[in-house]
C-alpha positions as CSV (number, residue, x, y, z in Angstrom):
1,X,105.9,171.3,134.3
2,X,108.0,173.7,132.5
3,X,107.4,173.2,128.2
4,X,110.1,172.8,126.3
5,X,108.4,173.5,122.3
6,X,109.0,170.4,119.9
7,X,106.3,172.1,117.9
8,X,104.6,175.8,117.9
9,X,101.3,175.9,117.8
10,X,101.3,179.7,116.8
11,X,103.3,179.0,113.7
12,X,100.2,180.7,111.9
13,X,101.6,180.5,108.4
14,X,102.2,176.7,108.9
15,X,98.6,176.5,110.4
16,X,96.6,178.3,107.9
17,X,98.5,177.4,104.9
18,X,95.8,174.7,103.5
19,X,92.9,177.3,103.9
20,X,92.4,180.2,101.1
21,X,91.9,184.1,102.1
22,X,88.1,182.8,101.2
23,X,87.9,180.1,103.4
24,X,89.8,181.9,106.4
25,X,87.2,184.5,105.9
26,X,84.0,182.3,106.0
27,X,85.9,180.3,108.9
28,X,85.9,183.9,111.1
29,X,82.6,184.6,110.6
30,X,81.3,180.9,111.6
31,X,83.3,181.2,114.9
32,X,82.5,185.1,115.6
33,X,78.8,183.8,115.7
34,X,79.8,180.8,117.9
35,X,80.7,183.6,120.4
36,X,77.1,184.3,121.1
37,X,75.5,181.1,123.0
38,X,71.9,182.8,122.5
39,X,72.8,183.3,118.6
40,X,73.6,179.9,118.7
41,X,70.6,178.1,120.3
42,X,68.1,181.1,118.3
43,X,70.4,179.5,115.0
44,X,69.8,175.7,115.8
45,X,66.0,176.0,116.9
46,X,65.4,177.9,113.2
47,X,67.6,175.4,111.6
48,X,65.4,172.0,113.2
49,X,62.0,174.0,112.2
50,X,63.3,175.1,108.8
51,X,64.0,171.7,107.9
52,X,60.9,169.8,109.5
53,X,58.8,172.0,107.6
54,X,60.5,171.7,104.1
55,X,62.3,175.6,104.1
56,X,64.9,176.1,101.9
57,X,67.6,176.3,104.0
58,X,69.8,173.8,103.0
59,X,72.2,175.5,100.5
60,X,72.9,177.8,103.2
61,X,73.6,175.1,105.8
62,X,75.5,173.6,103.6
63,X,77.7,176.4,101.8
64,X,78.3,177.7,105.9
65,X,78.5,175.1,109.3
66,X,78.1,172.3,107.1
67,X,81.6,173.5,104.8
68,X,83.4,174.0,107.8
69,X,82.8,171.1,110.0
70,X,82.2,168.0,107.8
71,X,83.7,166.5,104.3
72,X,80.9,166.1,102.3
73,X,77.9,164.0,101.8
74,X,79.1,161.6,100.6
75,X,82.2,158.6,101.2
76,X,83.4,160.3,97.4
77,X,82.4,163.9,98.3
78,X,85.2,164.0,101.0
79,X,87.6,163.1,98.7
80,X,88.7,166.9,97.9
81,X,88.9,166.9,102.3
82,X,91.1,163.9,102.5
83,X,93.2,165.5,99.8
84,X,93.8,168.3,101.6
85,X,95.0,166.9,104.5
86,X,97.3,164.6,103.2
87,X,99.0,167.0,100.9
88,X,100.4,168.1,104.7
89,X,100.9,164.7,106.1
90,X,97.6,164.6,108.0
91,X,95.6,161.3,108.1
92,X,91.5,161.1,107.7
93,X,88.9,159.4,109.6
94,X,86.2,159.4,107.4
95,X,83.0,158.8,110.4
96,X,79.9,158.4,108.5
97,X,78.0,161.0,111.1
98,X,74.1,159.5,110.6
99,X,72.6,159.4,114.0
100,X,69.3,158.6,115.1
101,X,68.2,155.6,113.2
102,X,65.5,153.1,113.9
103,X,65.2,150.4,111.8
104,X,67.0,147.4,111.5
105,X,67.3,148.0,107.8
106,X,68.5,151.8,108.4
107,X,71.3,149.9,111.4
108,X,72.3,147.9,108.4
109,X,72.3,150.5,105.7
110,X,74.9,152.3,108.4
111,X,77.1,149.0,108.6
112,X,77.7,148.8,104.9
113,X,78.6,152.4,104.6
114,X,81.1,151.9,107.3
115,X,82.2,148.9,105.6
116,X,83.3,151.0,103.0
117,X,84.8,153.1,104.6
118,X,87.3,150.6,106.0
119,X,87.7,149.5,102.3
120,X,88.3,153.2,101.2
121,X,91.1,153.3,104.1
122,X,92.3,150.5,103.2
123,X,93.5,151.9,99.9
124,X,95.1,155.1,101.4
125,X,99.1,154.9,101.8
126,X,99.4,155.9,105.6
127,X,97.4,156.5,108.9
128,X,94.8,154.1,108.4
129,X,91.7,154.8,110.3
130,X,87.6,154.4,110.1
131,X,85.5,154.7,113.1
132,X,81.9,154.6,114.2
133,X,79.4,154.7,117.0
134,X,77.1,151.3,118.3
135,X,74.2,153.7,118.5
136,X,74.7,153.7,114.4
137,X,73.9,150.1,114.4
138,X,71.6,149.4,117.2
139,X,68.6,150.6,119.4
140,X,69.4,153.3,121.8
141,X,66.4,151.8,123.7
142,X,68.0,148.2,124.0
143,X,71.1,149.3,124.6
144,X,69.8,151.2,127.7
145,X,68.0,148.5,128.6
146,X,70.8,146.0,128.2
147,X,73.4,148.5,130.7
148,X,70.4,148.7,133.5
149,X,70.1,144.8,133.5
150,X,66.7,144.1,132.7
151,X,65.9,140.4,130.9
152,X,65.5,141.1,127.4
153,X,62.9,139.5,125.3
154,X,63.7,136.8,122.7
155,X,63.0,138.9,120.4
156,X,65.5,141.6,121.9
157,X,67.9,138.5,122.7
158,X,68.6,138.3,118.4
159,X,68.5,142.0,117.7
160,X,71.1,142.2,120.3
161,X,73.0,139.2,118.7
162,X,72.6,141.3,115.4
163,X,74.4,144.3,116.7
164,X,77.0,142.1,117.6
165,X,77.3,140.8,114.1
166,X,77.6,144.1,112.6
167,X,79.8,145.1,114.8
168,X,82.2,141.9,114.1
169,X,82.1,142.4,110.7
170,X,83.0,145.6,110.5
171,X,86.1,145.0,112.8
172,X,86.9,142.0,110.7
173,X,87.0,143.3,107.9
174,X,89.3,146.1,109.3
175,X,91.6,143.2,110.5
176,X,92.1,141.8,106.9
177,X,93.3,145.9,105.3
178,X,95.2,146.5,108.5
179,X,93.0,149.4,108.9
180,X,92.4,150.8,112.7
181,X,89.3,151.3,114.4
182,X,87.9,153.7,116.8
183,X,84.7,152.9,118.8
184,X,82.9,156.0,119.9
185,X,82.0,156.0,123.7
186,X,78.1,157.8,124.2
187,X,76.1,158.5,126.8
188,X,77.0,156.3,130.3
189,X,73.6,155.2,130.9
190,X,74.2,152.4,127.3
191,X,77.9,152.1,127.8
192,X,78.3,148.7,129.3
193,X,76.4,146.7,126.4
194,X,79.6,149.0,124.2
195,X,82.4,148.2,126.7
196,X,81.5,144.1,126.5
197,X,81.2,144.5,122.6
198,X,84.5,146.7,122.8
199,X,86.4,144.5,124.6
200,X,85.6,141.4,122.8
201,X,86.4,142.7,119.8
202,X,89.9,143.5,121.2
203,X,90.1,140.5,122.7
204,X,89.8,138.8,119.3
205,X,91.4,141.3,116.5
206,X,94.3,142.7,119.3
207,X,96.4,140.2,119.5
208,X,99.3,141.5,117.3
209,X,99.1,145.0,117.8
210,X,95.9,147.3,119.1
211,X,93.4,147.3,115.9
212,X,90.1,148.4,117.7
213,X,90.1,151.3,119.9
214,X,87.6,151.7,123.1
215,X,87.1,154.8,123.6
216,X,87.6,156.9,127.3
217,X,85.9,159.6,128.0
218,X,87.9,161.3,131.1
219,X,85.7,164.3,132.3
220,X,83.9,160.7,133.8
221,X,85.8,160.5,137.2
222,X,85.9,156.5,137.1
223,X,87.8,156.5,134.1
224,X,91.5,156.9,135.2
225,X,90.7,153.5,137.1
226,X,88.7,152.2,134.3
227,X,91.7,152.9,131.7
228,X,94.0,150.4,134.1
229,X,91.5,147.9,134.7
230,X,91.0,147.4,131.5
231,X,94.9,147.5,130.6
232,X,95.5,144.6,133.1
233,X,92.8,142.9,132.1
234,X,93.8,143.1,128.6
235,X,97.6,142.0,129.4
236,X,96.3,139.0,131.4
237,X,93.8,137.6,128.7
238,X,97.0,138.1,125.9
239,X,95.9,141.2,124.0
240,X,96.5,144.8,123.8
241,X,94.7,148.0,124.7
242,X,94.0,150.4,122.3
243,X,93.1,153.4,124.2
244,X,91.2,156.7,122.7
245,X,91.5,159.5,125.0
246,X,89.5,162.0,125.1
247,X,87.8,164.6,127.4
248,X,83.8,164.0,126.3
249,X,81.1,165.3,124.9
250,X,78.0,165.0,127.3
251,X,78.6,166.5,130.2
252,X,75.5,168.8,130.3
253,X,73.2,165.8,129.4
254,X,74.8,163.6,132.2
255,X,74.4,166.1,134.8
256,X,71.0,167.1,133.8
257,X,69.9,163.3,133.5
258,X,72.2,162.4,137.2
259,X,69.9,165.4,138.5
260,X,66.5,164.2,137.3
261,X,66.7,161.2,138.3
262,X,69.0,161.3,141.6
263,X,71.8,159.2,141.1
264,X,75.2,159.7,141.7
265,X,77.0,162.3,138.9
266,X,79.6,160.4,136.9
267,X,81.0,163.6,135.5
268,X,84.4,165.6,137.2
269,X,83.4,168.2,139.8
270,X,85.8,170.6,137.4
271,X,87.9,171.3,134.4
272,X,90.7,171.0,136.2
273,X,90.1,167.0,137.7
274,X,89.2,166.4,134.0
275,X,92.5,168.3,132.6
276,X,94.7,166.4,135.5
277,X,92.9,162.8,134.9
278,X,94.0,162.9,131.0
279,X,97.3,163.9,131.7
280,X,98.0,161.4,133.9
281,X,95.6,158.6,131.4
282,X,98.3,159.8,128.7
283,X,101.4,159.2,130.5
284,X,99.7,155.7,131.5
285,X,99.3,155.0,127.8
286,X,103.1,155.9,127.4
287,X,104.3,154.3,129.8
288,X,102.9,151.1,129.0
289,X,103.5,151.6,125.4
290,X,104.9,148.6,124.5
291,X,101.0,146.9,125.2
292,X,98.7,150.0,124.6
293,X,98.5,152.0,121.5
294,X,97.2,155.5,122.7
295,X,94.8,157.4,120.3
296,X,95.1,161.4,121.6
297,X,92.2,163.2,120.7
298,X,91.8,166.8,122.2
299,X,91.6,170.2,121.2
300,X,93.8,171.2,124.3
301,X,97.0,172.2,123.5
302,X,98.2,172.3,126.6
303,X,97.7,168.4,126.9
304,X,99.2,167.6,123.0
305,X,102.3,169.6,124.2
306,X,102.6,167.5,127.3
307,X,102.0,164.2,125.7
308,X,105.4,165.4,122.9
309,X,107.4,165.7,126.1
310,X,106.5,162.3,127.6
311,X,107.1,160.7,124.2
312,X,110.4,162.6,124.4
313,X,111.0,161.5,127.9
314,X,110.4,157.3,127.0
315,X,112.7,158.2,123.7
316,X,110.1,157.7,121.4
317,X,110.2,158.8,117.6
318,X,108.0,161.6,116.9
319,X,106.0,159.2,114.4
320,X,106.1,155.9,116.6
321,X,103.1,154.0,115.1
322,X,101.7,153.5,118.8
323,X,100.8,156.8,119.1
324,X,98.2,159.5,116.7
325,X,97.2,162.9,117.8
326,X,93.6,163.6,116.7
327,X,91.5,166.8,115.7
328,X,88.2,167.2,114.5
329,X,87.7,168.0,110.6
330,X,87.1,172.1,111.1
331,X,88.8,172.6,114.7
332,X,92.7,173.2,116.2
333,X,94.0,173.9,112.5
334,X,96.9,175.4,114.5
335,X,97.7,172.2,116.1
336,X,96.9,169.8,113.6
337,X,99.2,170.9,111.0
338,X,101.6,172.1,113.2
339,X,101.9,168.7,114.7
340,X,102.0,167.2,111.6
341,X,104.9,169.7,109.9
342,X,107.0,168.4,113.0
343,X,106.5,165.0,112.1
344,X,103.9,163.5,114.6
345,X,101.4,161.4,113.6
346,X,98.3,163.6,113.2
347,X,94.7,162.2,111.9
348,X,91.4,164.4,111.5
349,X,87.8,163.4,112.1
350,X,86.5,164.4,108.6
351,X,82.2,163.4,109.5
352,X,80.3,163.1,106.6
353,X,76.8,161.8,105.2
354,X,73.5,163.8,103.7
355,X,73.3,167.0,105.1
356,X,70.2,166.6,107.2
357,X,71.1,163.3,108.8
358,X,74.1,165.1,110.2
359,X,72.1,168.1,111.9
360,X,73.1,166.6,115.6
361,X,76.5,165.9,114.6
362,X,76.6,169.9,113.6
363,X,74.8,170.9,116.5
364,X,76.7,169.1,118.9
365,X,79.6,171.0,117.4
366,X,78.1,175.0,117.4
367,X,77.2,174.2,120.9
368,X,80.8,172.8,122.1
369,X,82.6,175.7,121.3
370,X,80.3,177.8,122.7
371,X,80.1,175.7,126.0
372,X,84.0,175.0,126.0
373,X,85.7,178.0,128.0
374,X,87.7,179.6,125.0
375,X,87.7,177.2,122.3
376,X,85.6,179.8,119.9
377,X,87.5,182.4,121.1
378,X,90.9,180.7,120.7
379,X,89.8,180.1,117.0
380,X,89.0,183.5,116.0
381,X,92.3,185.1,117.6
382,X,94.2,182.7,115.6
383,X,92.4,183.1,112.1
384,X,92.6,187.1,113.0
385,X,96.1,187.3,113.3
386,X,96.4,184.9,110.4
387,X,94.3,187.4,107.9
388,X,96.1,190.7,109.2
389,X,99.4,188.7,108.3
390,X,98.4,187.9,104.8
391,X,97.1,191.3,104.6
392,X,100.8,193.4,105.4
393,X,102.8,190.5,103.3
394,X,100.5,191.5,100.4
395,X,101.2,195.2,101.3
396,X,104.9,194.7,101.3
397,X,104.8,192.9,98.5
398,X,102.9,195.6,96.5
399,X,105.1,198.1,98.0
400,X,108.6,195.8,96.7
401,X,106.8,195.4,93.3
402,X,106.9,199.5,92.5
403,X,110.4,199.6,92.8
């Protein structure tokens, strides 16, 4: 498919111009380590010891990775974030990041922070998102249990109906400020207790225009089909689809897991399936605009540029409301703003909570751009030539002011 540019994404000037020479600089050295996977898994084994046995590492931590990839600790703390952002027409999703927790007091502590998130959302003037993950407000264990089929107990039976509950509320509430949401996909071994949850949700809160978004994670090779199973079955029960789309972010869990315990990979035999299976999810969600809304989150440029032409081909405005681009908080600066600057609807992940709490979140992220073939790499040629352009304007600048 020959690409005809609605938007450059090396328009470096427009790409960097939120960031500070400071913050560019601090930026190349975060990703100039990411190049090194050993650096990164010596960095993340030291980080999980330094903070199990009280170290003083957490300035650090927070003044490096943590700066870079999340908005603060707090719903207030990512205020100076969200800021940012909108001042160039991007949207934030602020994704309270705590993983991991066990209680049922901790899975409700989680709900009420979401709730206020959806409340903070609410207030903003445009691009209205939250999101969250189910494994924030339930057991992983009964979840797992729930997708293999096995009876659960009574007791089991009402923490199940629980999860449920928090998960209605949240979406509820989200109904009543006309604020979107996005639910996470995780690991496929807990997603069908997520998909029923997902879908009923839809199924209740969809019914004017797609509120709750399920999310499809296409390096899994069923999910092409999945995507229009679910959009027909969404058309013939009266509600509409809203589809995240994005590539994943387990693939060397699900392989290793598929391996162990000799069932059938769910993952893409290569990049290339996964690349041509959200392609063609994208132009699904286009083509059946008028009863999806299509969430596009990826860092592949490649696929944002492909998705401006098939919006182009349908003769859709550049800001239809059925359609966001999607970054995370930290990542694809270049696309992002330049996106937004030709008037596309862009939103950013901005994760946030206390800084040890959102270890895995920051871990997942060292290790995906040192696992994905050129993302770290892309990132530091970009802020490179960015730096060594600021550097000659200020040269010629100093030079004009002599004369």
């Amino acid at each position: 498919m020959e690409l005809k540019k609605f938007v450059d994404f090396d328009e470096l000037e427009v790409a960097f111009r939120a960031k500070t020479d400071e913050a560019l600089k601090k930026r190349h050295f975060i990703f100039s380590t990411m190049q090194w996977p050993w650096l990164v898994k010596l960095g993340t084994s030291l980080t999980k010891f330094a903070l199990a046995t009280g170290l003083p590492v957490k300035k650090l931590i927070k003044s490096t990775i943590f700066d870079i990839f999340c908005g603060g600790e707090t719903l207030d703390g990512c205020q100076r974030s969200s800021n940012e952002l909108a001042a160039f027409g991007i949207g934030a999703i602020f994704d309270y990041s705590v993983e991991g927790e066990k209680s049922e007091e901790g899975f409700d502590q989680t709900t009420n922070e979401i709730l206020r998130t959806i409340e903070r959302a609410g207030e903003m003037e445009y691009i209205r998102f939250s999101a969250f993950k189910v494994t924030g407000l339930a057991s992983f264990d009964l979840l797992e249990k729930i997708h293999a089929g096995e009876k659960l107990t009574q007791e089991e039976e009402a923490a199940y109906a629980r999860v449920f509950d928090r998960v209605d509320r949240i979406c509820r509430l989200a109904y009543e400020k006309d604020v979107s949401v996005l639910i996470d996909a995780e690991e496929t071994w807990i997603q069908k207790p997520i998909d029923e949850i997902s879908q009923k949700m839809m199924s209740i809160y969809n019914r004017e225009k797609a509120l709750i978004y399920y999310t499809f994670q296409m390096y899994c090779h069923s999910m092409l089909d999945n995507l229009k199973s679910m959009h027909r079955q969404a058309v013939d029960s009266g509600y509409r689809l809203g589809a995240k789309l994005v590539r994943g972010a387990y693939m060397e869990k699900e392989r290793d897991r598929a391996e162990e315990l000799g069932y059938k990979d769910p993952i893409q035999p290569n990049k290339e399936a996964t690349d041509r299976d959200f392609d063609l999810a994208v132009r699904y969600c286009v083509e059946n605009i008028h009863q999806i809304g299509l969430f596009c989150g990826t860092h592949n440029e490649i696929s944002n540029y492909k998705l401006t032409l098939v919006m182009d081909e349908f003769g859709l405005q550049k800001n239809d409301h059925r359609i966001y681009f999607s970054q995370l908080y930290g990542m694809s600066d270049h696309i992002s703003f330049n996106l937004a600057d030709a008037g596309y609807n862009v939103i950013k992940y901005v994760p946030y909570g206390p800084l040890k709490a959102t270890i895995p979140y920051l871990i997942r992220r060292a290790n995906e751009n040192t696992s994905v073939k050129g993302q770290s790499g892309r990132e530091l040629s970009l802020l490179r030539k960015e730096m060594s352009r600021r550097k000659l304007f200020k040269k010629q600048l100093g030079h004009q002011d002599k004369f």
